[in-house]
Residue frames as a rotation matrix with the C-alpha (Angstrom) as fourth column:
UNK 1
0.337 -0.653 -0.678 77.28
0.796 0.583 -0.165 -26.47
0.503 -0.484 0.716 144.18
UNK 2
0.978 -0.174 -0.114 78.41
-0.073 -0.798 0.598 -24.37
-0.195 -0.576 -0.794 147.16
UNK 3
0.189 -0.962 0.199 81.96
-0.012 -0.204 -0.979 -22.89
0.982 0.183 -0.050 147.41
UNK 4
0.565 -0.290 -0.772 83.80
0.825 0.184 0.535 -23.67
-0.013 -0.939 0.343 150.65
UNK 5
0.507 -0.423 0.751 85.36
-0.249 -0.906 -0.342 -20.52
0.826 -0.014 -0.564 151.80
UNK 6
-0.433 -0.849 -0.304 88.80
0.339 0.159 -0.927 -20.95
0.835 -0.505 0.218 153.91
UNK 7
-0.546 0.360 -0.756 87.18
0.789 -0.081 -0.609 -18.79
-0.280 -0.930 -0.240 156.68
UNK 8
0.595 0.732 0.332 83.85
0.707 -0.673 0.218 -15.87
0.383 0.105 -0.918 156.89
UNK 9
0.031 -0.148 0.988 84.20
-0.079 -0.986 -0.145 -11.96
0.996 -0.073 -0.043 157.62
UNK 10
0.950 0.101 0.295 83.45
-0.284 -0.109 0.953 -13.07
0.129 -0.989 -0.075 161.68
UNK 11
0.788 -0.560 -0.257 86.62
0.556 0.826 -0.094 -14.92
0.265 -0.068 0.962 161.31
UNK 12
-0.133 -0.833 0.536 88.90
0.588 -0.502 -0.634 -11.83
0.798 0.231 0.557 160.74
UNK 13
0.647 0.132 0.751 87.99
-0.481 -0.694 0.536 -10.08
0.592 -0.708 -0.386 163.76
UNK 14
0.801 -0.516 0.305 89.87
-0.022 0.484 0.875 -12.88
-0.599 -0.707 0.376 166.02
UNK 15
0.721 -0.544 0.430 92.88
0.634 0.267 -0.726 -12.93
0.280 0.796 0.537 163.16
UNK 16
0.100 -0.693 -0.714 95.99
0.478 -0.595 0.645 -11.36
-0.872 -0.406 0.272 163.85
UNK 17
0.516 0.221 0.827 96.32
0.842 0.044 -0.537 -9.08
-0.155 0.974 -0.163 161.10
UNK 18
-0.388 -0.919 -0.072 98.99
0.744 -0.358 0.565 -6.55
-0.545 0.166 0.822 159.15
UNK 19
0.722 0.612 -0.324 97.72
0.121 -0.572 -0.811 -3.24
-0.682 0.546 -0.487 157.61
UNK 20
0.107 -0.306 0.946 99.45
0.861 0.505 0.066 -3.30
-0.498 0.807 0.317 154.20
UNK 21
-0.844 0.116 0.524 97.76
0.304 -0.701 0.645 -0.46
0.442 0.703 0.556 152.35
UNK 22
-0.154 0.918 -0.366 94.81
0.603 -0.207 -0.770 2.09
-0.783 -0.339 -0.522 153.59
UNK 23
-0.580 0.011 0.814 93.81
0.791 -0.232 0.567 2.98
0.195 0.973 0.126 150.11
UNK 24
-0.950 0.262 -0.167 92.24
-0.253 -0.964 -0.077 6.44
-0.181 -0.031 0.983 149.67
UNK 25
-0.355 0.923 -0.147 88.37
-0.875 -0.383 -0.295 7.10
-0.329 0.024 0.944 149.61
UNK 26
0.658 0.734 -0.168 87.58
-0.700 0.514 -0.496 4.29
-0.277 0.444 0.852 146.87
UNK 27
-0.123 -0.543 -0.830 90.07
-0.570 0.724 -0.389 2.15
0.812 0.426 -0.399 147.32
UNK 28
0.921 0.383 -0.076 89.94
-0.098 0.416 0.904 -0.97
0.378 -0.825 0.421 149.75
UNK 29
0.350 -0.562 0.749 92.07
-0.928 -0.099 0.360 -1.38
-0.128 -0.821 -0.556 152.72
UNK 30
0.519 -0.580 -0.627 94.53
-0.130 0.672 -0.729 -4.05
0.845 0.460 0.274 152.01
UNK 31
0.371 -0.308 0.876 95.59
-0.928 -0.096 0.360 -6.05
-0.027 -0.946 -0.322 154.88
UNK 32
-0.385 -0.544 -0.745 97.74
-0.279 0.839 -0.468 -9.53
0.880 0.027 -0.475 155.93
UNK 33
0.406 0.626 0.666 95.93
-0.914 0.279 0.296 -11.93
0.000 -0.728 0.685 158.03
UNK 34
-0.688 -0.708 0.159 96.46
-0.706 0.601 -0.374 -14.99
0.170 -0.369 -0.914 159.80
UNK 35
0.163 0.743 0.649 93.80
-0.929 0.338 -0.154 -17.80
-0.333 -0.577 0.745 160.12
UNK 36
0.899 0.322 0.299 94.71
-0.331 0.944 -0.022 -21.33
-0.289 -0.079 0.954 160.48
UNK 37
0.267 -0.870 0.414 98.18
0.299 0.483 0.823 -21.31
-0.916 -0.096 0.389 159.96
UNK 38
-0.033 -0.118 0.992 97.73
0.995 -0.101 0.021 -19.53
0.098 0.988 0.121 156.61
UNK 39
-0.511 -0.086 -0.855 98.20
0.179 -0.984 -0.008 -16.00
-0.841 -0.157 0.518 155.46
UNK 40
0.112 0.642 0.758 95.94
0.987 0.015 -0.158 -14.59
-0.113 0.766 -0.633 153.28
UNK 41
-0.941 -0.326 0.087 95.51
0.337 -0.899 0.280 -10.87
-0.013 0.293 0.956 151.70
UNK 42
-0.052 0.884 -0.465 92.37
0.911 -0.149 -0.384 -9.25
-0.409 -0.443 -0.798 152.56
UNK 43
-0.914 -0.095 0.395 90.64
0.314 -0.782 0.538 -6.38
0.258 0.616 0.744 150.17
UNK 44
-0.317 0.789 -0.527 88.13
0.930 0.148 -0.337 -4.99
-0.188 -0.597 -0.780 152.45
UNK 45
-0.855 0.017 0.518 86.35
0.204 -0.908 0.365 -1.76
0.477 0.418 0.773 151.34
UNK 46
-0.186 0.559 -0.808 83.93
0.941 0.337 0.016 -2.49
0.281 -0.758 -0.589 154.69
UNK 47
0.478 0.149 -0.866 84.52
0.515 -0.846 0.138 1.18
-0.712 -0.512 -0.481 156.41
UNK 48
-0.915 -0.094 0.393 84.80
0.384 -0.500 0.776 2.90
0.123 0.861 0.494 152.81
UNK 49
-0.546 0.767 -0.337 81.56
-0.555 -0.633 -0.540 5.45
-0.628 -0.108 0.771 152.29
UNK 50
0.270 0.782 0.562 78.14
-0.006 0.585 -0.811 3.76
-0.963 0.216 0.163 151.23
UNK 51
0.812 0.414 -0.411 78.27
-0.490 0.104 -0.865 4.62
-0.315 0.904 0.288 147.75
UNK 52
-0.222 -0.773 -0.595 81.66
-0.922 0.364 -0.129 2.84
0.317 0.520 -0.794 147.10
UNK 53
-0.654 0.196 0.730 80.42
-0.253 0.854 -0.455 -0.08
-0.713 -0.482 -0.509 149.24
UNK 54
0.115 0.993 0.022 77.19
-0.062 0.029 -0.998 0.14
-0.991 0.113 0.065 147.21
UNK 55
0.774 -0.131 -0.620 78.84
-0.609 -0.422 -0.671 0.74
-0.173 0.897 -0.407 143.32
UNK 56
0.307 -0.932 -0.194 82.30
-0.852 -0.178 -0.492 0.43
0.424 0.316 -0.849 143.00
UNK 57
-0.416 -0.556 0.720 83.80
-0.830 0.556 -0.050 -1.82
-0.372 -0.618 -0.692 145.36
UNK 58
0.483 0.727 0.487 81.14
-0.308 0.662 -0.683 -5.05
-0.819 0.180 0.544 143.94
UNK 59
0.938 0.065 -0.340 82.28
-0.346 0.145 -0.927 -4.18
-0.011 0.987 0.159 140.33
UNK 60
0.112 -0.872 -0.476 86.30
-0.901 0.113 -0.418 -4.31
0.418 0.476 -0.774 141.38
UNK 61
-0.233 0.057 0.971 85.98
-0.633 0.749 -0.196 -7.60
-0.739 -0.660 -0.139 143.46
UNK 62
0.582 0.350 0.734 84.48
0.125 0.853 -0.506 -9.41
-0.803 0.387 0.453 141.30
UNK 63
0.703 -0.642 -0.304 86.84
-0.469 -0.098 -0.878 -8.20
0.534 0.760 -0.370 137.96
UNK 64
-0.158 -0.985 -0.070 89.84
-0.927 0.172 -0.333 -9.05
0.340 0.012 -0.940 139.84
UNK 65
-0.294 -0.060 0.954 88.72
-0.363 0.930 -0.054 -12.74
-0.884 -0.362 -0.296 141.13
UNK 66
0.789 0.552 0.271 87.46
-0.105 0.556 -0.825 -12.98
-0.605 0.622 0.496 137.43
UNK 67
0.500 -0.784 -0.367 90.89
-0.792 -0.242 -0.561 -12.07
0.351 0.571 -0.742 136.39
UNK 68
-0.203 -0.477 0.855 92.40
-0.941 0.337 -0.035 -14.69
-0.272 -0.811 -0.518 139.37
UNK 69
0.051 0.039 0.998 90.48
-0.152 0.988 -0.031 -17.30
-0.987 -0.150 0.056 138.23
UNK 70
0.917 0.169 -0.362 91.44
-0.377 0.063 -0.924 -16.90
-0.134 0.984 0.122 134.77
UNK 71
-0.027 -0.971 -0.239 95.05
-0.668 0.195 -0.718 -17.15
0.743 0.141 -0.654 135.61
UNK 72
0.736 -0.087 0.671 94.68
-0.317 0.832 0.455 -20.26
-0.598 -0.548 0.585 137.94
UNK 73
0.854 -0.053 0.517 97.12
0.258 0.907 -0.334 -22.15
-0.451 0.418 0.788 137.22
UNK 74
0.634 -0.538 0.555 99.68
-0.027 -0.733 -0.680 -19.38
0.773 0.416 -0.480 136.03
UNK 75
-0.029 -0.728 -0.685 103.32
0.985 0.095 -0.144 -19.76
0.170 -0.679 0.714 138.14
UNK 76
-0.776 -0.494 0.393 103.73
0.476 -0.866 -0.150 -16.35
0.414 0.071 0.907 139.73
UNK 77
-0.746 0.663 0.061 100.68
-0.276 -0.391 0.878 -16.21
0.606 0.638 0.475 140.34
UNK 78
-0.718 0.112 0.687 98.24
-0.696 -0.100 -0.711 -16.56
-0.010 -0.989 0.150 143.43
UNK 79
-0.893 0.181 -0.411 96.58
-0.016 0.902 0.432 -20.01
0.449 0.393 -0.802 143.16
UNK 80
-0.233 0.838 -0.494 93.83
0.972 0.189 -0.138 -19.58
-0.022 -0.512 -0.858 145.83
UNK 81
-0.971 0.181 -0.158 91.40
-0.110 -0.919 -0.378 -16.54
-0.213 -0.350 0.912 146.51
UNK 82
-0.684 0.276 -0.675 88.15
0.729 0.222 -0.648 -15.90
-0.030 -0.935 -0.353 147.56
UNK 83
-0.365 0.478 0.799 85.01
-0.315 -0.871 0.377 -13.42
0.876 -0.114 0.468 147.84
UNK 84
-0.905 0.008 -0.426 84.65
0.396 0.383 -0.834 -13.06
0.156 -0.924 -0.350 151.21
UNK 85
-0.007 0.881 -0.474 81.35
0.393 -0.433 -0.811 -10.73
-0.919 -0.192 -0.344 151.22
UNK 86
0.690 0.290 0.663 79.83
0.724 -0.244 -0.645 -7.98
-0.025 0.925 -0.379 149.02
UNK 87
0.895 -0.446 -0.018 82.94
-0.447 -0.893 -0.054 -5.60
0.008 0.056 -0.998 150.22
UNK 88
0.724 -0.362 0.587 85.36
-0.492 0.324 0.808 -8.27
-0.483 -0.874 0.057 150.63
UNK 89
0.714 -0.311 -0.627 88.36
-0.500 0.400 -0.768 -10.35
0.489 0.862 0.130 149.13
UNK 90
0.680 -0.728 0.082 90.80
-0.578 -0.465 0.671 -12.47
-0.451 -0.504 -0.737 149.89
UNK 91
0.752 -0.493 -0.438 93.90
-0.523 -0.042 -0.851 -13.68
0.402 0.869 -0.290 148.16
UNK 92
0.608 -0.687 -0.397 96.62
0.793 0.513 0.327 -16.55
-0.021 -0.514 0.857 149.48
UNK 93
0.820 -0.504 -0.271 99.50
-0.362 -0.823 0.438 -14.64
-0.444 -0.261 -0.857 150.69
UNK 94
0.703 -0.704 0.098 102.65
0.481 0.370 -0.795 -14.61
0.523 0.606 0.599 148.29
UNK 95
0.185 -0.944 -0.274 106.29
0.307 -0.209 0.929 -14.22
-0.934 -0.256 0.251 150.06
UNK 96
0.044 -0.815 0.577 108.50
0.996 -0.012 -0.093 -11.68
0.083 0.579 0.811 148.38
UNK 97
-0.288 -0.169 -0.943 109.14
0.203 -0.973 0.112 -7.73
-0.936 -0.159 0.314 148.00
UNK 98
0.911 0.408 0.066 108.60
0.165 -0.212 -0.963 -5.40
-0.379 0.888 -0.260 145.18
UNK 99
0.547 -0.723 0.421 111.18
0.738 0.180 -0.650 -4.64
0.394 0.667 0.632 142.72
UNK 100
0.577 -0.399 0.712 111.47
-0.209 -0.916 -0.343 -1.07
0.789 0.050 -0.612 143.89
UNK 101
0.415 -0.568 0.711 112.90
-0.895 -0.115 0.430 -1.94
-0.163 -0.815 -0.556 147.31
UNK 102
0.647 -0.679 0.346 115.03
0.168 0.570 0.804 -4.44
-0.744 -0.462 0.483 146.19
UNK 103
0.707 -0.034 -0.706 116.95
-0.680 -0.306 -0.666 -3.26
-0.194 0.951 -0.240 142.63
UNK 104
-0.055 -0.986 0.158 119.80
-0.933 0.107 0.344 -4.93
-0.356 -0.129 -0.926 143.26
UNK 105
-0.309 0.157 0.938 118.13
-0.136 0.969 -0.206 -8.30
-0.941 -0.191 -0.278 142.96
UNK 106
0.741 0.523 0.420 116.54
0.248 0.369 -0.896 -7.85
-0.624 0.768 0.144 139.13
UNK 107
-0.417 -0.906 -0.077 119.15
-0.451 0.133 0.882 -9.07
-0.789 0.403 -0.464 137.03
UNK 108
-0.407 0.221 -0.886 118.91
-0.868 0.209 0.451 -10.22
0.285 0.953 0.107 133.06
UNK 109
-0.807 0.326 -0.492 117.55
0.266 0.945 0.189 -13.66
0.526 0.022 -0.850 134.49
UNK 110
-0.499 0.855 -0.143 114.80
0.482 0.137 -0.866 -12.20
-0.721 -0.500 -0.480 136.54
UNK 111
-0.530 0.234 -0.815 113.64
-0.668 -0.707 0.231 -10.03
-0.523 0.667 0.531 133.93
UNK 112
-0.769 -0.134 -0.625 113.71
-0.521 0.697 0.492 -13.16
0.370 0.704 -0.606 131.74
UNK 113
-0.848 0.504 -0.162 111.65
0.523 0.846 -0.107 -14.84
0.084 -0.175 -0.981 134.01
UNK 114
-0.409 0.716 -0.565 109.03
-0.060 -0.639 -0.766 -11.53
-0.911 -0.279 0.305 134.24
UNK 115
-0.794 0.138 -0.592 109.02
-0.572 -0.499 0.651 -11.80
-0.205 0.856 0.475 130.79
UNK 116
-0.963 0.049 -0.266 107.72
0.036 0.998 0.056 -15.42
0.268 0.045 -0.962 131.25
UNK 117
-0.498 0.835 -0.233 104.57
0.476 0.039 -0.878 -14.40
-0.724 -0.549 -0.417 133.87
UNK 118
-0.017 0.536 -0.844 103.32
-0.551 -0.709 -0.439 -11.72
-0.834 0.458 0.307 131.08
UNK 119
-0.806 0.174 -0.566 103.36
-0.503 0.301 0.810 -14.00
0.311 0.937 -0.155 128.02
UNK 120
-0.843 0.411 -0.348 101.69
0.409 0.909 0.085 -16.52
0.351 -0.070 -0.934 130.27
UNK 121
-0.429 0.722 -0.542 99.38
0.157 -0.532 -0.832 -13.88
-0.889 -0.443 0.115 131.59
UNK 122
-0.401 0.175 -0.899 98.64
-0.804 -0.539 0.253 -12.72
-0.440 0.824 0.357 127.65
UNK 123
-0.919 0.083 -0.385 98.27
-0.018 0.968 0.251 -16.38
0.394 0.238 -0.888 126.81
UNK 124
-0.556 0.776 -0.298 95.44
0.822 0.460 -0.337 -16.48
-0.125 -0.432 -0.893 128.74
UNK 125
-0.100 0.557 0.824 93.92
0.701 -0.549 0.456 -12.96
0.706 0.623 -0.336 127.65
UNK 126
0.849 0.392 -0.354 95.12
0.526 -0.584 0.618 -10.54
0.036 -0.711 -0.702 130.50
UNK 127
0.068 -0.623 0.779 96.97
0.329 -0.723 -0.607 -7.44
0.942 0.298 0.156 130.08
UNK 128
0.047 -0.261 -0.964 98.46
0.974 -0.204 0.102 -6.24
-0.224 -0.944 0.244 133.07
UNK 129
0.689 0.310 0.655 97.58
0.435 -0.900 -0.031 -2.16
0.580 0.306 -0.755 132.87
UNK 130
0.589 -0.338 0.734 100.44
-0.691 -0.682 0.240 -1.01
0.420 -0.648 -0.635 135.48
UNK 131
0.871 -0.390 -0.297 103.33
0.389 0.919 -0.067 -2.68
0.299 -0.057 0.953 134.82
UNK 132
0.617 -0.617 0.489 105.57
-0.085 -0.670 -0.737 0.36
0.782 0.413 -0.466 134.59
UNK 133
0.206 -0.259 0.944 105.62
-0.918 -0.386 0.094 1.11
0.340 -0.885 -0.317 138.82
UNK 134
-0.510 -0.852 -0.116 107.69
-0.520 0.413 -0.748 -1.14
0.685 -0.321 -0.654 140.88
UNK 135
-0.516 0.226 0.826 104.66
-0.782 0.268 -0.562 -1.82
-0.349 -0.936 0.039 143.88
UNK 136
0.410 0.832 0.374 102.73
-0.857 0.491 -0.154 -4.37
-0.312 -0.257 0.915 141.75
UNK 137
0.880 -0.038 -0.473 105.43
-0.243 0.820 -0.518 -6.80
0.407 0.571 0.712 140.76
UNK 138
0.658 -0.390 0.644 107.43
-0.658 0.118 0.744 -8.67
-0.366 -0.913 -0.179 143.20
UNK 139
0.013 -0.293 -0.956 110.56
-0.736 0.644 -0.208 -10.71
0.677 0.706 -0.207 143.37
UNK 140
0.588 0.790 -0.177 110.23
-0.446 0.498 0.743 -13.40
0.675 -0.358 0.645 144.96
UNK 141
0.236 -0.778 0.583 112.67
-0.774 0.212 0.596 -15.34
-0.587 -0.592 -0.552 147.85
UNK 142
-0.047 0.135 -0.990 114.29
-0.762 0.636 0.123 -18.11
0.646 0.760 0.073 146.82
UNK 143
-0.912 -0.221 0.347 113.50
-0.363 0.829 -0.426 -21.59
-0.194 -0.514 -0.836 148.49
UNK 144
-0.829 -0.025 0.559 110.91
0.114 0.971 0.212 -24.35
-0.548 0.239 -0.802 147.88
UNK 145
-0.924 0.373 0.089 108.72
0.149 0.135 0.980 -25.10
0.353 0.918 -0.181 145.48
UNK 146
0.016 0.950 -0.312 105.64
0.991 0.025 0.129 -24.72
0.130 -0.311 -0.941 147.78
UNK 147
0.107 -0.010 -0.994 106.67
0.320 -0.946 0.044 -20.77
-0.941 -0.323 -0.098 148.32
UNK 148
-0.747 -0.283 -0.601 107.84
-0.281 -0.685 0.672 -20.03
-0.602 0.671 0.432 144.94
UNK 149
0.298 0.865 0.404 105.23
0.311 0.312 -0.898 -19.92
-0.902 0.393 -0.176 141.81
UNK 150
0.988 -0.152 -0.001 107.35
-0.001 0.005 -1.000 -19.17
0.152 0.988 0.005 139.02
UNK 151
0.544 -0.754 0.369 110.53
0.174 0.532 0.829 -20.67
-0.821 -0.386 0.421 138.87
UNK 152
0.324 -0.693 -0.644 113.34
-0.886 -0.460 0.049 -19.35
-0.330 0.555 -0.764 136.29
UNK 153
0.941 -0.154 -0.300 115.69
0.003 0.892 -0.451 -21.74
0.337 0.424 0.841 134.44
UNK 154
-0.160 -0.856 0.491 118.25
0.121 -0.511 -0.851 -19.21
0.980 -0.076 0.185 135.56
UNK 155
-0.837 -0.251 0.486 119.55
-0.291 -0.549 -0.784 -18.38
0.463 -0.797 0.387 138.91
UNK 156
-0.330 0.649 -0.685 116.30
0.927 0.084 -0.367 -19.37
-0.180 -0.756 -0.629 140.92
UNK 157
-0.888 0.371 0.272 114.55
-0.273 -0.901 0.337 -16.09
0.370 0.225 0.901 139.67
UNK 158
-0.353 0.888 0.296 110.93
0.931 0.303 0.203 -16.36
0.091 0.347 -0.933 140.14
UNK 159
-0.888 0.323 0.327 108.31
-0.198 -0.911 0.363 -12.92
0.415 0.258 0.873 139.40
UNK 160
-0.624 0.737 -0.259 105.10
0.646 0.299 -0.702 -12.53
-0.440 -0.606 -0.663 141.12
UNK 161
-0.290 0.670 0.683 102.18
0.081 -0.694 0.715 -10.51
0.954 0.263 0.147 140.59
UNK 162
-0.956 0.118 -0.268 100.37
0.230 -0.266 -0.936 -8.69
-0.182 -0.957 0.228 143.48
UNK 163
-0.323 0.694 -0.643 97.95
-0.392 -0.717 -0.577 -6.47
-0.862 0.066 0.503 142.11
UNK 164
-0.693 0.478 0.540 95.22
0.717 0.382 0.583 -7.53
0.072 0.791 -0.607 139.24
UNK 165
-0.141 0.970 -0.196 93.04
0.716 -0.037 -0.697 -4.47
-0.684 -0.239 -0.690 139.86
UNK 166
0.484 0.089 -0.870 94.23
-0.757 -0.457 -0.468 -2.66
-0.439 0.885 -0.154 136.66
UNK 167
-0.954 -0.289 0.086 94.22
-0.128 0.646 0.752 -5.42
-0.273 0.706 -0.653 133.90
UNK 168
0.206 0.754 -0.624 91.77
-0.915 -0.077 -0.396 -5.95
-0.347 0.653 0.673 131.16
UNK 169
-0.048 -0.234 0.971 90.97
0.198 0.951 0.239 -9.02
-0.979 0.203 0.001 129.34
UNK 170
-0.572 0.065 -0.817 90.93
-0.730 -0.494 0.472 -9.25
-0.373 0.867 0.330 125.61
UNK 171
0.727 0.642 0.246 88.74
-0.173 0.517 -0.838 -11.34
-0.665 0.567 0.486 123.06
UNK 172
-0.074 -0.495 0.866 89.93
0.846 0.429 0.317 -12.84
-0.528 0.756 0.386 120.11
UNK 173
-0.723 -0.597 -0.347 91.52
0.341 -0.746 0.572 -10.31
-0.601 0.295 0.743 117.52
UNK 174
0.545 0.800 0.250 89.20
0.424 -0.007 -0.906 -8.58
-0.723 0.600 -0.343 115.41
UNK 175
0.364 -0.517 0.775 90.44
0.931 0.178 -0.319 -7.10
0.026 0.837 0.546 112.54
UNK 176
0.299 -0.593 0.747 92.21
-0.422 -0.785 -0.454 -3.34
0.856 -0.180 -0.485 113.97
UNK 177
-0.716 -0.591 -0.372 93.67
0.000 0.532 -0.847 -6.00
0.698 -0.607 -0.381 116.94
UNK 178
-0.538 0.312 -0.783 92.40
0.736 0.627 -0.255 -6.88
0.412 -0.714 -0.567 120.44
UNK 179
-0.044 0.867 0.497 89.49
0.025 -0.497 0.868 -5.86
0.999 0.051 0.000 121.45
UNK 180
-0.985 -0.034 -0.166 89.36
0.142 0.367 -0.919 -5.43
0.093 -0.930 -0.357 125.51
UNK 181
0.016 0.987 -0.161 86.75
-0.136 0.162 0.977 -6.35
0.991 0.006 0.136 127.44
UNK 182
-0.752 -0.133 0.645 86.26
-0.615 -0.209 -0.760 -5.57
0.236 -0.969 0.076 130.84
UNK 183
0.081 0.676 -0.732 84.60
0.212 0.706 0.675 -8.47
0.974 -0.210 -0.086 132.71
């Protein structure tokens, strides 16, 4: 069975589109696109040097869309995404900021509800490797249920993830604890 992809690599040339992040040497360029009325996140590692195109860039694409579709289904949590090529990704776009530029806003009920996305992330066997820094964990706005993906009980909190390209999965426990396993 074929996968329908939202739109191809020719698409993003005509796309209006937001540079985000130009990651260094071996990292991919992280942009906000427009096509069809939808925003998407775009991990493109296209005009990166062969050997990261050729190595590197294959192995993190595919880890982090195996990580995405593990958490399907996870509030907080980007529901759609996408290999767009062998250098390519892309990821529905989630509304919100990180924590760092907003402090004011994480209060004992968001927290409460971060605590929520990481059990349910652990629940499903992904450790999030770089929680500590402030750029990969957003809070979200508040207003409707189609924008928000994890919803508090408190206050209208909701937590996001961004970033899945440091997280590991684990296996079942062995007997000195969880074993990771990069997939």
């Amino acid at each position: 069975m074929t996968e329908t992809k939202p739109f191809a690599r020719a698409d993003l040339a005509q796309a209006p589109t937001k540079l985000l992040r130009n990651g260094r040497v071996a990292n991919a360029v992280v942009t906000r696109v427009e096509i069809d009325g939808r925003s998407w996140t775009v991990k493109d590692f296209s005009a990166r040097p062969w050997w990261v195109r050729t190595f590197i860039a294959p192995f993190l694409l595919r880890r982090e869309l195996s990580i995405l579709a593990r958490l399907r289904g996870v509030e907080g949590v980007s529901q759609e995404s996408f290999r767009i090529d062998r250098e390519a990704m892309a990821v529905l776009f989630m509304e919100g900021s990180n924590i760092g530029r907003e402090p004011e806003r994480v209060t004992p009920a968001y927290l409460e509800a971060f605590e929520e996305l990481l059990r349910a992330m652990h629940a499903r066997g992904v450790v999030h490797l770089d929680v500590r820094g402030t750029g990969n964990v957003m809070i979200r706005p508040n207003g409707s249920s189609s924008t928000s993906r994890l919803r508090s009980t408190r206050a209208g909190c909701r937590a996001s993830f961004v970033a899945f390209s440091r997280t590991s999965t684990c296996r079942a426990p062995s007997r000195n604890g969880f074993s990771s396993s990069l997939k």
